[in-house]
N, C-alpha and C positions, 0 to 999 in steps of 0.2 A: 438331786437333793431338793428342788422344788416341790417334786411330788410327794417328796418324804413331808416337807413341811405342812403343804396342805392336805394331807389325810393326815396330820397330826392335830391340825386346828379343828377339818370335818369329821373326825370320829373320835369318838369318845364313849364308846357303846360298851364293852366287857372290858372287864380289866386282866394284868395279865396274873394273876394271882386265882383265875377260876380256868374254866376251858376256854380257850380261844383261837383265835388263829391271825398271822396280819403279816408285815411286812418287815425287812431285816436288811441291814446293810453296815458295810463298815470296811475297816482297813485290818489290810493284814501285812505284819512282819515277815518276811518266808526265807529260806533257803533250801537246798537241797542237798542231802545227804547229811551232814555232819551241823545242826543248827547252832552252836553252841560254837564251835567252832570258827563259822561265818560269822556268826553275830561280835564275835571277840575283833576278827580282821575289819571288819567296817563299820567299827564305833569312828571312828574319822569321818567318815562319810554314811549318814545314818540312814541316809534315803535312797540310798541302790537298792535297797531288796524289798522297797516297800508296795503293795499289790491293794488292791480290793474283792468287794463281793455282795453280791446283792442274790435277794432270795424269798421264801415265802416260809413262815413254822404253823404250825399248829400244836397245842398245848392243851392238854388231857390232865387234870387232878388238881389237886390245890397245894396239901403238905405234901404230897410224893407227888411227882408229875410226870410225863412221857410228855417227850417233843421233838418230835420229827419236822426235819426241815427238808429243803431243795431247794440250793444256793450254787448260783453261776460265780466262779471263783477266776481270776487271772493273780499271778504271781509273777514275781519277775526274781534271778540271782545273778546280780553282778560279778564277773573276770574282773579278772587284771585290763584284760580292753574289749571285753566283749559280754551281752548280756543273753542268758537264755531265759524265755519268758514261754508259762504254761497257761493254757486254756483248759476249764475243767470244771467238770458238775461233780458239784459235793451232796451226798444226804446220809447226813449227820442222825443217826435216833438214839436219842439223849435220856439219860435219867437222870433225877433230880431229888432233890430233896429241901425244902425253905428251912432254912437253918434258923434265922431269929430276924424278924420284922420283914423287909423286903430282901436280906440277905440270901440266898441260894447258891450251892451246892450243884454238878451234876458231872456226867461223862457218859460216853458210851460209844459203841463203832461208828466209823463215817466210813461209808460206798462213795468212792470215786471214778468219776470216768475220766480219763483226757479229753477232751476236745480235740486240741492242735500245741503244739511245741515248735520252738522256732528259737535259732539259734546266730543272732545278728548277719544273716545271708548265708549262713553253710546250712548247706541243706540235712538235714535229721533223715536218717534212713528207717526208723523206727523208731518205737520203744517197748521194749520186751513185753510188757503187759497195757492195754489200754486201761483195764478195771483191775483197780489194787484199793486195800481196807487197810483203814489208821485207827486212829483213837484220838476220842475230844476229850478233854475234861479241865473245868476252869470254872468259877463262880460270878454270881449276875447279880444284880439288883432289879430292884420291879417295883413301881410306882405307877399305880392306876393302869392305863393303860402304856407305858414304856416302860421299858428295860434296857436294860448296860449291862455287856459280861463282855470279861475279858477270857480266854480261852486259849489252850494250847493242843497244837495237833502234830500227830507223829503215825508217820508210814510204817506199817508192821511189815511188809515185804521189802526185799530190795529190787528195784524195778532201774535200770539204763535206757537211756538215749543213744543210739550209736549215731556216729557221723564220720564223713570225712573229710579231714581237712585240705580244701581245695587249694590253699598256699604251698602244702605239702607234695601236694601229689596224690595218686590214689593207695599208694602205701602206707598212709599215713594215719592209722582207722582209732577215732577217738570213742570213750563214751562219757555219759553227762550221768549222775544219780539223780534219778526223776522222785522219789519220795516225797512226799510232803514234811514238811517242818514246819510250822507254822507258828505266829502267835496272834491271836486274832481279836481285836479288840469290834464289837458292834452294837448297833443300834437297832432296838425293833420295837414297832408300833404295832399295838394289839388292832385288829378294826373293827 
């Protein structure tokens, strides 16, 4: 977050309202598989499934715009006593549109890779797909050079984690829905 702050006070060069390009981070809500769902079960506890992301965009247009990003993403979905957490490159390319003042509009597919999945010590024997495609779409604000958008992402395939559960035995073969779900709220700095 330091770094976020001083390249907010050292640049001040394009704003994000023409072409640009700069830096992005922020926090993400996530679950997997069913978000609506999760998010109903752990309104008592609001901070189990809470993740981040940090990244770089670039921004082409001014009233219409294209903006591709690539953003290192972790997530985490809290069990009943146990949490599976995902490691994963998102690049997001968004269309947009400035609706009225700094207000904007956009959405468009996000390319995902995994990284790594991990399953509080049982070991993940795969997951079906490393590379699966969701969809962004959420509205931002943009002043000078910063911006604020909250955002929502959803896996268009259905992608598992298989495991087995070592208390159980080897009989015992679970799977996890790896999807993204997300709702992503972030920060980005034109430079």
């Amino acid at each position: 977050m330091a770094s976020a702050f001083f390249a907010l006070v050292g640049f001040s060069a394009s704003a994000q309202n023409s072409n640009s390009f700069g830096l992005r981070g922020g926090l993400n809500y996530s679950a997997n598989g069913d978000y609506f769902e999760s998010a109903s079960s752990n309104a008592k506890n609001p901070d189990r499934n809470i993740g981040y992301h940090i990244g770089v965009f670039g921004k082409i247009g001014n009233e219409f715009f294209l903006k591709p990003e690539l953003v290192y993403t972790t997530t985490k979905s809290d069990y009943s006593d146990a949490e599976f957490s995902v490691q994963k490159i998102d690049a997001p390319i968004l269309f947009g549109v400035q609706v009225l003042g700094p207000l904007n509009v956009f959405a468009g597919p996000s390319f995902q890779y995994i990284l790594d999945t991990e399953f509080d010590g049982i070991e993940i024997n795969n997951v079906e797909e490393d590379f699966t495609v969701g969809l962004n779409f959420g509205v931002g604000l943009s002043f000078d050079n910063i911006g604020i958008d909250l955002r929502y992402e959803r896996g268009f395939n259905e992608n598992e984690a298989t495991f087995i559960d070592t208390n159980l035995g080897s009989a015992s073969v679970s799977r996890i829905d790896t999807r993204p779900d997300q709702l992503i709220l972030s920060l980005s700095i034109a430079l």
